[in-house]
C-alpha positions in Angstrom: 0.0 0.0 0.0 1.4 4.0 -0.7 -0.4 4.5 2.9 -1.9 3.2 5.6 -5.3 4.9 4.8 -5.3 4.5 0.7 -5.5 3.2 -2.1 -2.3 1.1 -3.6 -1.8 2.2 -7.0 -2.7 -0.7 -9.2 -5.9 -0.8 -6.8 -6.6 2.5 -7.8 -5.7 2.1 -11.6 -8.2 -1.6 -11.0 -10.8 -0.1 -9.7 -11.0 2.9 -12.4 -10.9 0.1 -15.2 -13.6 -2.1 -13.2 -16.4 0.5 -13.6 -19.8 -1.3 -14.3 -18.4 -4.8 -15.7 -17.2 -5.6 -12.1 -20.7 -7.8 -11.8 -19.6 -10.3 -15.0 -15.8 -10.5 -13.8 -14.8 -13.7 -13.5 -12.9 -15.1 -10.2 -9.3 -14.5 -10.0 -7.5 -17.7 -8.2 -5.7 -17.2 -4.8 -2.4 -15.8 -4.8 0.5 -15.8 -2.9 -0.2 -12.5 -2.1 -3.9 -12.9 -0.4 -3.2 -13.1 3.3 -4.8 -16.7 4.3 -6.2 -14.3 7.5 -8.1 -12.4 6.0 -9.9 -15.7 3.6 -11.0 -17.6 6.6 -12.4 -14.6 8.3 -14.6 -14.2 5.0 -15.0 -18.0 4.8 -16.5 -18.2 8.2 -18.6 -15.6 7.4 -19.7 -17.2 4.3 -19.1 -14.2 2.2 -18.2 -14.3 -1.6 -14.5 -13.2 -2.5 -12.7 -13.3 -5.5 -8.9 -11.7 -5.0 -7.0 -9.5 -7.5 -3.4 -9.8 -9.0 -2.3 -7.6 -5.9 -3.8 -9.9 -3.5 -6.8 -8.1 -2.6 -10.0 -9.0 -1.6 -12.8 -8.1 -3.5 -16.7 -8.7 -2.2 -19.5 -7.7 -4.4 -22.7 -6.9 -2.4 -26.0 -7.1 -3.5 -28.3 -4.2 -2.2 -31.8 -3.6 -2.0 -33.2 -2.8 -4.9 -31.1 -4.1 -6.9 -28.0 -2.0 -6.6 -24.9 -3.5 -6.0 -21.5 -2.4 -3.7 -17.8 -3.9 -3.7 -16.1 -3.5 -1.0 -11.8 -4.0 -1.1 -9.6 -5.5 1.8 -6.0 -5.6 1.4 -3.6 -8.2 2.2 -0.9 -6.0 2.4 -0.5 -4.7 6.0 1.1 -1.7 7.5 2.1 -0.8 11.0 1.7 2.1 13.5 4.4 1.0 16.5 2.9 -2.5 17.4 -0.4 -2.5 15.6 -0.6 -4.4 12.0 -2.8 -2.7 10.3 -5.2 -2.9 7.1 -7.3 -1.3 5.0 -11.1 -1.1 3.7 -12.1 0.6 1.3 -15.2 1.3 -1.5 -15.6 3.6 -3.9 -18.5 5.5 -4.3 -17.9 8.0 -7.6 -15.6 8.2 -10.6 -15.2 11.9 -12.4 -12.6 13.6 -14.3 -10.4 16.7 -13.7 -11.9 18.4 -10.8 -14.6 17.6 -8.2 -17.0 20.5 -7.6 -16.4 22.1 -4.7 -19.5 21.9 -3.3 -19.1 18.0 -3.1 -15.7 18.4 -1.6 -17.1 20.5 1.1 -19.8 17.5 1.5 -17.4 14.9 2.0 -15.4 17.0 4.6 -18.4 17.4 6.4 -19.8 14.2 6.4 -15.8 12.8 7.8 -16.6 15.3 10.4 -19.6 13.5 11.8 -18.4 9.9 10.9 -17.1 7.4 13.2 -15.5 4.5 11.1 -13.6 5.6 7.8 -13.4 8.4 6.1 -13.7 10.0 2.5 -10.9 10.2 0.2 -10.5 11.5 -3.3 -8.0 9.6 -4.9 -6.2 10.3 -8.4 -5.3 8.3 -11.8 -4.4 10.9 -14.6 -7.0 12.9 -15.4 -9.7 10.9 -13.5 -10.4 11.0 -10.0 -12.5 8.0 -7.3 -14.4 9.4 -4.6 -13.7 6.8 -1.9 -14.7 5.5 1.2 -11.9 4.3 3.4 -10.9 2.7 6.7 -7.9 1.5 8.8 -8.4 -1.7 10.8 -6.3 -3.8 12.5 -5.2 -6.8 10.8 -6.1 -9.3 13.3 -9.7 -7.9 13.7 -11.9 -11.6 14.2 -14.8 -12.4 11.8 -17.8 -11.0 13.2 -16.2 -7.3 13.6 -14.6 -7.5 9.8 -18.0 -8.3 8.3 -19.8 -5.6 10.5 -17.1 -2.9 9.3 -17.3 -3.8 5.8 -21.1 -3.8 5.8 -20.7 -0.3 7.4 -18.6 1.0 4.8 -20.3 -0.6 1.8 -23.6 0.8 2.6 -22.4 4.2 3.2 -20.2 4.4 -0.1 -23.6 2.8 -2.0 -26.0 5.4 -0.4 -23.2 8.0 -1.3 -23.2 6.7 -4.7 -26.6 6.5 -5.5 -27.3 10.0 -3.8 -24.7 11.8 -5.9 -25.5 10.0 -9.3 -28.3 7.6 -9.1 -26.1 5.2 -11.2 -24.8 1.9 -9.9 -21.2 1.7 -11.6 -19.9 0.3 -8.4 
């Protein structure tokens, strides 16, 4: 990962290129990469995965009404003294050159009054991801990964479908 609270780049450059044909991609084997931790956490919870060439995990949510949300975890930890840490994260808008300002000022605002995660706005070139990010620690058991990611998906979809009533992710 560039941070402990981003995006790595060929995350960012996947999920720009995912757009709305994540739904029909097909299921990337296990790599060397994917940290076995993080599989049997989603294993226990029964969740559906499929894992990137970085090693990432990638869940696709179905939502009411037929939306859909996917959520990232990475394999790749950091650390901040003792505590391995990893990250979360969904995006919730794609655009190009600048955001308005007025949604800027939205998102700060909103990161004001959150408790888990935060907004980021993340670059590629010319296009930018509005995303919705968190730091967790690494060893965090089952039952409090699935509720974190649940959290986070369902904010970046209501985000999402809020600032563009489109589903793209």
């Amino acid at each position: 990962m560039n941070s402990a609270a981003g995006l790595s780049t060929r995350g960012l450059v996947a999920a720009l290129a995912l757009g709305a044909t994540l739904a029909s991609a097909q299921p990337v084997p296990v790599t060397p990469l994917a940290d076995p931790r993080v599989a049997a956490r989603l294993e226990s919870a029964r969740l559906h995965y499929v894992v990137d060439e970085d090693g990432d995990f990638r869940i696709l949510y179905e939502r009411p009404g037929g939306r859909t949300q996917v959520v990232w975890i990475a394999s790749a930890t950091s650390s901040a003294g003792s505590l391995e840490l990893r990250d979360l994260w969904s995006v919730a808008l794609r655009g190009r050159g600048d955001p308005p300002p007025t949604l800027t000022t939205r998102l700060l605002e909103q990161n004001a009054a959150r408790t888990f995660g935060a907004w980021q706005l993340q670059r590629s070139g010319e296009e930018y991801l509005v995303v919705l990010s968190a730091v967790v620690p690494a060893d965090t058991d089952g039952t409090a990964l699935l509720q974190l990611v649940e959290s986070l998906m369902a904010d970046a979809d209501e985000v999402e479908e809020s600032l563009t009533d489109r589903d793209e992710f």
